[in-house]
C-alpha positions in Angstrom: -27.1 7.7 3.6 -23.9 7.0 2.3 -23.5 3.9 0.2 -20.9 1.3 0.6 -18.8 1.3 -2.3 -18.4 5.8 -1.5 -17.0 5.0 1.9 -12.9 4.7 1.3 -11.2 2.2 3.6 -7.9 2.4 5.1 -6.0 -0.4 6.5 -3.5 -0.4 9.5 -0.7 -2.6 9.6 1.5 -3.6 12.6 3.7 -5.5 10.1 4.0 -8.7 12.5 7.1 -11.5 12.2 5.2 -14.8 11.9 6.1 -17.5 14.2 8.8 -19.3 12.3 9.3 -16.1 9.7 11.9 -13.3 9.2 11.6 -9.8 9.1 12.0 -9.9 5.5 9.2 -12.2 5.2 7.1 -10.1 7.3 8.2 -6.8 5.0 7.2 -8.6 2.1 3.8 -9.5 3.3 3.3 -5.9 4.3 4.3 -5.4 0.0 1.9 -7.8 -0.7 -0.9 -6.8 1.3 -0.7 -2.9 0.5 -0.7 -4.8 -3.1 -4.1 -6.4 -2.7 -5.4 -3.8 -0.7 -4.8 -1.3 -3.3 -6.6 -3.9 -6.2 -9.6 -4.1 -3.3 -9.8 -0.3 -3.9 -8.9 0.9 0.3 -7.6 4.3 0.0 -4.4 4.4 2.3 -2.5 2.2 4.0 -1.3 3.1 7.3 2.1 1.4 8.8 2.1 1.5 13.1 5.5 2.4 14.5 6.6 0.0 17.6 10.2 -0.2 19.1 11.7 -2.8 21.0 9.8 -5.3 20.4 11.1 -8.5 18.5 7.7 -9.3 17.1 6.9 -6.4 15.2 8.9 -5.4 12.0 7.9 -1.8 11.6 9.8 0.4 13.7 11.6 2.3 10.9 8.2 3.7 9.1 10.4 6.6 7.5 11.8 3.3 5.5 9.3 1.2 5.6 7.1 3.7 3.9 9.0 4.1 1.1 9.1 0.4 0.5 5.6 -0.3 0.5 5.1 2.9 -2.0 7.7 1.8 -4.3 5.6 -1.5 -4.5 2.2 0.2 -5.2 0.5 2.5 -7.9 -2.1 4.9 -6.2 -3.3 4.5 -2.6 -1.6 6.7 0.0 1.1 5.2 2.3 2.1 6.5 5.8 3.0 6.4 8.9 -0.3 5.7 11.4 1.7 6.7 14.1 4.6 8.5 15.3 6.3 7.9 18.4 7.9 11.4 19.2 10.5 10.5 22.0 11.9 8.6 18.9 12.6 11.3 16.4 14.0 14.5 16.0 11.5 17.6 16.0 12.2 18.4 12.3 11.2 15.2 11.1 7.9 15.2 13.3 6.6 18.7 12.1 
């Protein structure tokens, strides 16, 4: 069995505007929680791509990536998904 502190964790996040927030306070909670995951010890930290949808700050992952990254020492940042109607076929493969 497996113990719980060999298990690496990953978190997903949909980088949501508040009610009553900006996008740039939602991008700088996304900062700040790949921050304190990273501390927590979670191995990546996956950003969900939406479009079209006023709620929901993270439709340019390509950038958004980079931002979190530039914020964080070690854990892995990316793109949990990719919606492929959206981007060109070299910058899927």
């Amino acid at each position: 069995m497996t113990a719980l502190q060999d298990i690496r964790l990953s978190l997903l996040d949909l980088v949501a505007v508040r009610e009553g927030g900006t996008v740039a306070d939602a991008l700088a909670i996304a900062r700040r929680t790949a921050q304190h995951a990273e501390a927590l010890g979670f191995t990546r930290y996956w950003l969900a791509e939406h479009h079209n949808m006023s709620g929901i700050a993270s439709s340019a992952t390509a950038v958004l990536v980079g931002h979190v990254a530039g914020a964080t020492q070690r854990i892995r940042v990316g793109s949990g998904g990719v919606m492929l109607p959206n981007h060109a076929p070299l910058v899927v493969a």
